[in-house]
N, C-alpha and C positions, 0 to 999 in steps of 0.2 A: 560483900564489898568487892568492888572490882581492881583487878590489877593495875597497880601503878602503871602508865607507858614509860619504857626508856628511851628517851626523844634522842639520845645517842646514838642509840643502834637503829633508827630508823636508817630505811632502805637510803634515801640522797643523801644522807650524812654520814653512811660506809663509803658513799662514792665518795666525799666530800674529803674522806679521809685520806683516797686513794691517790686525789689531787694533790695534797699536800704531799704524802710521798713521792710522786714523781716529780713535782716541780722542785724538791730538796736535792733528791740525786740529781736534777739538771742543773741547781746549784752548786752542785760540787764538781759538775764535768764543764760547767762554760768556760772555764781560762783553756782548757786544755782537750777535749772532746765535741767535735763538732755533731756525729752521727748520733751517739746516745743521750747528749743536749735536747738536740732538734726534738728527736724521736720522745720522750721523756716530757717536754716542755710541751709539744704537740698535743700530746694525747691528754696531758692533763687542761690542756684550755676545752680541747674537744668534749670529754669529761664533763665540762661546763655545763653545754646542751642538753645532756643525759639527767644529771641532777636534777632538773627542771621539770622533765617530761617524769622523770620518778616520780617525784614529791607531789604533782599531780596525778600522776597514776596510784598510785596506794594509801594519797589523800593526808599526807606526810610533811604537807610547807607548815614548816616552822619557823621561829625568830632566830633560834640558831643557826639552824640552815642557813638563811640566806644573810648572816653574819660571816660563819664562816666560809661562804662563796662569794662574799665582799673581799674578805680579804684575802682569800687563798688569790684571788682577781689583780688588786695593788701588790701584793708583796710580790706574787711572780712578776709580773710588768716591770716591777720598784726593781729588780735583782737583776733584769735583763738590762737595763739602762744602766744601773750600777755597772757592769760588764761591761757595756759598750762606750762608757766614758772613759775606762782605763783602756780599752780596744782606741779609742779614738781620743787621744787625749784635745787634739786640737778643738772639737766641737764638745769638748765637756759642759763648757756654759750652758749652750742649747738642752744638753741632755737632763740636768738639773732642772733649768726650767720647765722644762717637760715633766719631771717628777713632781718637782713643786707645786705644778698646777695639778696634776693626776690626783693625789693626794690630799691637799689642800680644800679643793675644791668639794671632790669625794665626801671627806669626811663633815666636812662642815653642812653640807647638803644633807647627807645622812641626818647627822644629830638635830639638825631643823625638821627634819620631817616626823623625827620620831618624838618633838617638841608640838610639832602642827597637831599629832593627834588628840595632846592634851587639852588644845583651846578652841574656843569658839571666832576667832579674832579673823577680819577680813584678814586675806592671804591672796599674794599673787599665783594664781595657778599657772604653771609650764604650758598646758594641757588643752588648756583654752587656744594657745596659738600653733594653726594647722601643720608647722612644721616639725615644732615640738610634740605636738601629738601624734605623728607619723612615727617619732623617735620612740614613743614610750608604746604606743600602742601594738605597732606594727613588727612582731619579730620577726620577720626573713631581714628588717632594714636593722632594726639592732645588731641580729647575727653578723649583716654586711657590714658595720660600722665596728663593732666589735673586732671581726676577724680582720679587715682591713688594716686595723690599728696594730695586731700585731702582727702581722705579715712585715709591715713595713720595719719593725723592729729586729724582727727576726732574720728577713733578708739580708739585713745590714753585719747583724753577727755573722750570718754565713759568709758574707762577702770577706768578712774579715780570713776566714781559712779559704778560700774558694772563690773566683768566679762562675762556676758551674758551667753546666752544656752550653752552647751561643742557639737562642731562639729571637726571629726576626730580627739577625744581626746585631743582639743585644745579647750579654751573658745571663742566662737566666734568672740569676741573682738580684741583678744590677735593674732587671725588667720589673719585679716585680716590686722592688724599691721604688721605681719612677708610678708605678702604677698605682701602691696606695698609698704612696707621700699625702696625696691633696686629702687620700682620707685619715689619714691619723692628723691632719693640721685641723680639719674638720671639727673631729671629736675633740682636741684641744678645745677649741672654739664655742663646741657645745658644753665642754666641761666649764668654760671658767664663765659662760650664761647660765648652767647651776650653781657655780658658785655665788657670784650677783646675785642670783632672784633668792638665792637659800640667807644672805646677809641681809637684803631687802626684807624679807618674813623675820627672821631674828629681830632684826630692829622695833617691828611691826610688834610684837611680840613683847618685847621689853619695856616699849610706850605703852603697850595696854595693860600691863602686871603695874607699871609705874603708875600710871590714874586710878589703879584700883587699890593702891598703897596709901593714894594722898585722899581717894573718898574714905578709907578707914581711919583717918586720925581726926 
């Protein structure tokens, strides 16, 4: 007989592990630590990439895996907004909304897809249209979208202790805020178009299990 695998200890799910601990310790330093936040929150998105190129390298993707790189993904996001709406009370609205669609969206898309596998039922594919296929196919543009989104988040915490160095007459902070605002609105944008097409399939889904309830009686 051959040995059980322990799909815990594979190699991206030790990293996977490693993210959760330092995005924990940058959850305990955001009210009050800006440099081992950063540094801490950093490495563990960076992290992200790694898992990836593992899981393919030693032939390791698993369902857990990229469960728990879903959410290690939302909860840190989820915690840095958390922070930044008590950093900013006045745009709290905004930041909520933001969470609510991240999440929302996320999770509902998730469970549709992992619902699409079970049925044979026409589905709107993302994938089919060329922009949306660039988003899922194309990883240097995911990484840019991805990283972008938290850049923008993240600049905004900094700015809360710091303006930083001034680059083209702008505090570095503040620059790099202006710079990927349009793309974290972006990824908004493309989130709550998975949300949509993921409620669209659900429904799809639910008419077809319901005609196949009413030919068995």
């Amino acid at each position: 007989m051959s040995e059980t695998e322990n799909v815990f200890l594979f190699v991206p799910n030790l990293i996977g592990y490693a993210r959760v601990i330092l995005a924990i310790i940058s959850f305990y330093f955001m009210p009050i630590s800006l440099p081992i936040t950063v540094w801490c929150y950093a490495i563990s998105g960076l992290l992200d990439a790694v898992d990836g190129h593992a899981a393919r390298y030693f032939n390791q993707s698993t369902k857990f895996g990229a469960m728990l790189d879903q959410l290690t993904d939302r909860i840190g996001t989820s915690c840095l907004i958390l922070t930044l709406s008590y950093f900013y009370p006045k745009y709290m609205f905004w930041f909520q909304l933001s969470l609510a669609i991240d999440i929302s969206c996320h999770w509902i898309f998730l469970h549709t897809s992992i619902l699409q596998g079970k049925t044979s039922h026409k589905l709107i594919d993302m994938s089919e249209n060329y922009l949306m296929n660039i988003y899922y196919t194309n990883k240097p543009v995911l990484f840019f979208m991805c990283a972008g989104n938290e850049a923008f988040y993240l600049s905004l915490y900094c700015l809360y202790f710091t303006t930083g160095p001034i680059v083209a007459g702008l505090s570095l902070f503040k620059l790099i805020c202006y710079v990927s605002a349009p793309i974290a609105l972006l990824k908004t944008f493309i989130s709550l178009v998975h949300g949509f097409v993921a409620c669209k399939n659900l429904a799809t889904i639910d008419i077809s299990e319901r005609e196949a309830l009413r030919k068995k009686k």
